[in-house]
C-alpha positions as CSV (number, residue, x, y, z in Angstrom):
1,X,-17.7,-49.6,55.7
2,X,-17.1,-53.5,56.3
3,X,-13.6,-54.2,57.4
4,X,-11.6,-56.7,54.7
5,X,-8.5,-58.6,56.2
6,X,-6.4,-60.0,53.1
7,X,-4.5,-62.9,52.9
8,X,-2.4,-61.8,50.3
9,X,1.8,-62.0,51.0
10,X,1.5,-58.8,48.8
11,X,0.1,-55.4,48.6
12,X,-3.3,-55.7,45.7
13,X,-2.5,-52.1,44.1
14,X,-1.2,-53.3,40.3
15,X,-0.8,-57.0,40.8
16,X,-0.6,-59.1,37.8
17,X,-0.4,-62.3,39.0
18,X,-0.7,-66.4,37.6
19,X,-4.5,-67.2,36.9
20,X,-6.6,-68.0,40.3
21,X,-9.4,-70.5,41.2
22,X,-11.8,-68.6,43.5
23,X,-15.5,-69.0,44.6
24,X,-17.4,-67.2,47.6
25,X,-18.2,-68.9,50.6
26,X,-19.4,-68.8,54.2
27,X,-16.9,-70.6,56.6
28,X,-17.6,-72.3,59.5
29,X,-17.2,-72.4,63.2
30,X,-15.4,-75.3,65.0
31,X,-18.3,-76.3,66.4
32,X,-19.9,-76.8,63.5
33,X,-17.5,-78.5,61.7
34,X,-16.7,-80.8,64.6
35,X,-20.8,-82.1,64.3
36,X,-20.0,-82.7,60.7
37,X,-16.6,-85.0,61.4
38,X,-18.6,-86.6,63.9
39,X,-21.5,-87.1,61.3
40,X,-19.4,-88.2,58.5
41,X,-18.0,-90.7,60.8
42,X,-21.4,-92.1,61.6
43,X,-22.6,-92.4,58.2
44,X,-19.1,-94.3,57.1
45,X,-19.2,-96.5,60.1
46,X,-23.4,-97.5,58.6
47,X,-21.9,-98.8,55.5
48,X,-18.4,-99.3,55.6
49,X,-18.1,-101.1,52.3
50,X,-20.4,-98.4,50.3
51,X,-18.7,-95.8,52.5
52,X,-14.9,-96.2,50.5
53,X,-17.3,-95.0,47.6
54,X,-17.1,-91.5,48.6
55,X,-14.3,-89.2,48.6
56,X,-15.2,-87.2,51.9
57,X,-14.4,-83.6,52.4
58,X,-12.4,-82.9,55.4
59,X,-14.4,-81.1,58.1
60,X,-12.1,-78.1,58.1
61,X,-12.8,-77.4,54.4
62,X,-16.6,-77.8,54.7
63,X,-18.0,-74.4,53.9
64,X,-21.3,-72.8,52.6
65,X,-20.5,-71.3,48.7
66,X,-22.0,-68.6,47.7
67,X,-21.1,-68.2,44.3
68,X,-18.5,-69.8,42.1
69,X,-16.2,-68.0,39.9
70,X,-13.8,-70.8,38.6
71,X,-10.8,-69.9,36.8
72,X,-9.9,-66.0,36.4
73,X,-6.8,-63.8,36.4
74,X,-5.3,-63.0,39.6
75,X,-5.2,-58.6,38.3
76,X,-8.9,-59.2,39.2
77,X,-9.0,-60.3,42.5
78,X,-9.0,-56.4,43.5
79,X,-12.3,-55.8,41.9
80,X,-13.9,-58.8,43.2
81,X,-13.3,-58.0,47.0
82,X,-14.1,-54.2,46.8
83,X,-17.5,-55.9,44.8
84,X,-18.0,-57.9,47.6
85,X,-17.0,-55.4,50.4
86,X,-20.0,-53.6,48.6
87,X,-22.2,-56.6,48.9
88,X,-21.7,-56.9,52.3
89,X,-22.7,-53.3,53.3
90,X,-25.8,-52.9,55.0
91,X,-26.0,-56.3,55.9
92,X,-26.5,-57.7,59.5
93,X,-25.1,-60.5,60.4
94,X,-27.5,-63.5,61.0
95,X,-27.1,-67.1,62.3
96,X,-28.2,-70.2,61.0
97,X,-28.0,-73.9,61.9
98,X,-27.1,-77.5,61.2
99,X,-30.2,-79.3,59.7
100,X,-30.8,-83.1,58.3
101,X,-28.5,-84.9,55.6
102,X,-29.8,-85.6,52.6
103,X,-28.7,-86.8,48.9
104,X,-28.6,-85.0,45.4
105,X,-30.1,-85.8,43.1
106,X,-32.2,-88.4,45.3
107,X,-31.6,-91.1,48.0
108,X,-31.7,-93.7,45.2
109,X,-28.5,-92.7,43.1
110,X,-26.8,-89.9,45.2
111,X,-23.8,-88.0,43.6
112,X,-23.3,-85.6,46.7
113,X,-23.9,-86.6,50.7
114,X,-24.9,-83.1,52.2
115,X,-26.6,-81.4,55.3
116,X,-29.1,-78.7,55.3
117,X,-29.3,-75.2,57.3
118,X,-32.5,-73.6,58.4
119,X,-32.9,-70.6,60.9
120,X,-32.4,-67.0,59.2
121,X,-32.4,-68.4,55.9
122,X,-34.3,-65.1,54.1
123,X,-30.8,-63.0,55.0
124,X,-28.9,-66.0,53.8
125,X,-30.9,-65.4,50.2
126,X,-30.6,-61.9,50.3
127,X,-26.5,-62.0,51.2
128,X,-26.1,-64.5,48.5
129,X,-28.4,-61.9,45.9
130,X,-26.0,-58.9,47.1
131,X,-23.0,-61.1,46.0
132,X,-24.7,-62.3,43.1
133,X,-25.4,-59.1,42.1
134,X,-22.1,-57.3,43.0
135,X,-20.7,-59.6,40.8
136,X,-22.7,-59.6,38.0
137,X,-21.5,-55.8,37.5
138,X,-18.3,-57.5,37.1
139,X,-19.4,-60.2,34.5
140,X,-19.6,-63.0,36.2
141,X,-23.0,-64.6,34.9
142,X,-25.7,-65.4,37.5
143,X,-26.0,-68.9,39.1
144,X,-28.0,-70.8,36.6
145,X,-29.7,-73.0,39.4
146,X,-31.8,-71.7,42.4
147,X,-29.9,-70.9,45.4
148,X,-30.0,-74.6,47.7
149,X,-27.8,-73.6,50.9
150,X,-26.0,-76.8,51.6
151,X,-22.7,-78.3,53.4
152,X,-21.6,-81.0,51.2
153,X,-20.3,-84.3,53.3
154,X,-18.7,-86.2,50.5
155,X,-19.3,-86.7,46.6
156,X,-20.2,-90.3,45.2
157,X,-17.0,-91.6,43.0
158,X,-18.0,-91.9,39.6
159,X,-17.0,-95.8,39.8
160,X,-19.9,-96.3,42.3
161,X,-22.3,-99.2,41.9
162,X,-25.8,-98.6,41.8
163,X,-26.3,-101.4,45.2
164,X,-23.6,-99.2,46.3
165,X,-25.5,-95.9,45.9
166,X,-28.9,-97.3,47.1
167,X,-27.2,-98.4,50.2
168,X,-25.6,-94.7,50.9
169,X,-29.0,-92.7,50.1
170,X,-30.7,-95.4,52.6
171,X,-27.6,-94.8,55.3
172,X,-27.9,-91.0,54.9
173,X,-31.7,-91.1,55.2
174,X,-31.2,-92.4,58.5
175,X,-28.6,-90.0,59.9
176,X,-30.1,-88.0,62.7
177,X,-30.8,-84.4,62.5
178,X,-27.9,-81.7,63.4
179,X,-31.0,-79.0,64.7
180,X,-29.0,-77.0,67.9
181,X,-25.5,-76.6,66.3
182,X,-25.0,-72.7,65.8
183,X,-23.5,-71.6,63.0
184,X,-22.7,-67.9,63.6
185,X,-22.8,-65.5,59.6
186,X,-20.5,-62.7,60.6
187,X,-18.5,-62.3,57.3
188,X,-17.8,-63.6,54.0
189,X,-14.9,-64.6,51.8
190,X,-13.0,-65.5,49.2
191,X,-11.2,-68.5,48.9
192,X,-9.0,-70.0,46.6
193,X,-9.0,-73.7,45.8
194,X,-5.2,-75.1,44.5
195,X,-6.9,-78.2,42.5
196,X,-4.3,-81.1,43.6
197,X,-4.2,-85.1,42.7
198,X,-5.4,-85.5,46.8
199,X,-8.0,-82.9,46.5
200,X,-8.5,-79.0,46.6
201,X,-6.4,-77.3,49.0
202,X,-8.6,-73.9,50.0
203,X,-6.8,-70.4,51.0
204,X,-8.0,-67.4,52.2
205,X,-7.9,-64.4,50.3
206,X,-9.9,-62.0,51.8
207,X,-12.7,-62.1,54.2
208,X,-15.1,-59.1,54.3
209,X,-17.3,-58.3,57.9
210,X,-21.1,-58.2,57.5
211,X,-21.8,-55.1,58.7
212,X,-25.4,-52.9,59.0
């Protein structure tokens, strides 16, 4: 069976804890995140005044989600890793890679500044249907959007001007590609995101191996 290492200060057996923000995610290697910094620094030094439009992730909380599970009791959080220890069973572990930057929903009024993935992307669909559907025997409804594997740079502020937006979808159209940074899928884990006026803080729960 996949190994799980837990991040819990406790043993999981009968806890009943506060309620939890959790979603599922793939996390990066340093090398990839340090392409990202470097991109994100490119694309705020193209525009700086349109740049201070964005509230940037930091590059060591950039990570791949799988699924989202939002707000749910912490008694739960047993469940969800033995679901997920189940997902990850029989699956090898793959590696994909840094791809072009793009804009959702379009270049012309972006909301989210991302960067695509390509290599082994068929086992990334099928890992993210094994959690989907470990899940789902839990609950948690399916994703009600196709499956877009993306690392999100920075989200638009809502007070954004629309020059201000054209001029960031036109900067991030320009960025070079990322193709040749690695990014190694050996495992996959659960995270929990503290929501906090200066953003989300993310902390490890558990993170379960890919194993064949």
């Amino acid at each position: 069976m996949p190994n799980a290492s837990y991040g819990f200060d406790f043993p999981l057996e009968g806890v009943v804890e506060e309620p939890v923000r959790c979603f599922v995610a793939i996390e990066l290697n340093e090398e990839a995140r340090s392409a990202l910094a470097a991109l994100q620094v490119r694309l705020k030094g193209a525009d700086r005044t349109a740049a201070q439009a964005v509230k940037w992730v930091a590059p060591q909380s950039i990570h791949l989600t799988l699924k989202f599970l939002g707000q749910l009791p912490g008694a739960r959080v047993q469940a969800i890793v033995e679901a997920l220890r189940n997902a990850c069973w029989g699956c090898e572990p793959f590696e994909l890679s840094l791809a072009g930057a793009g804009c959702f929903p379009n270049p012309q009024s972006p909301r989210v500044l991302w960067v695509g993935l390509e290599g082994d992307l068929e086992r990334l669909a099928s890992l993210q249907q094994a959690v989907e559907g470990a899940l789902g025997k839990l609950g948690f409804p399916p994703e009600d959007r196709p499956f877009k594997p993306h690392l999100t740079l920075g989200r638009v502020r809502e007070t954004a001007g629309k020059e201000e937006r054209r001029r960031l979808g036109l900067a991030t159209r320009a960025l070079p590609g990322m193709e040749g940074t690695k990014v190694p899928v050996a495992a996959v884990s659960l995270i929990r995101s503290h929501l906090r006026p200066e953003g989300a803080v993310y902390e490890k729960l558990a993170e379960l191996s890919l194993q064949p």
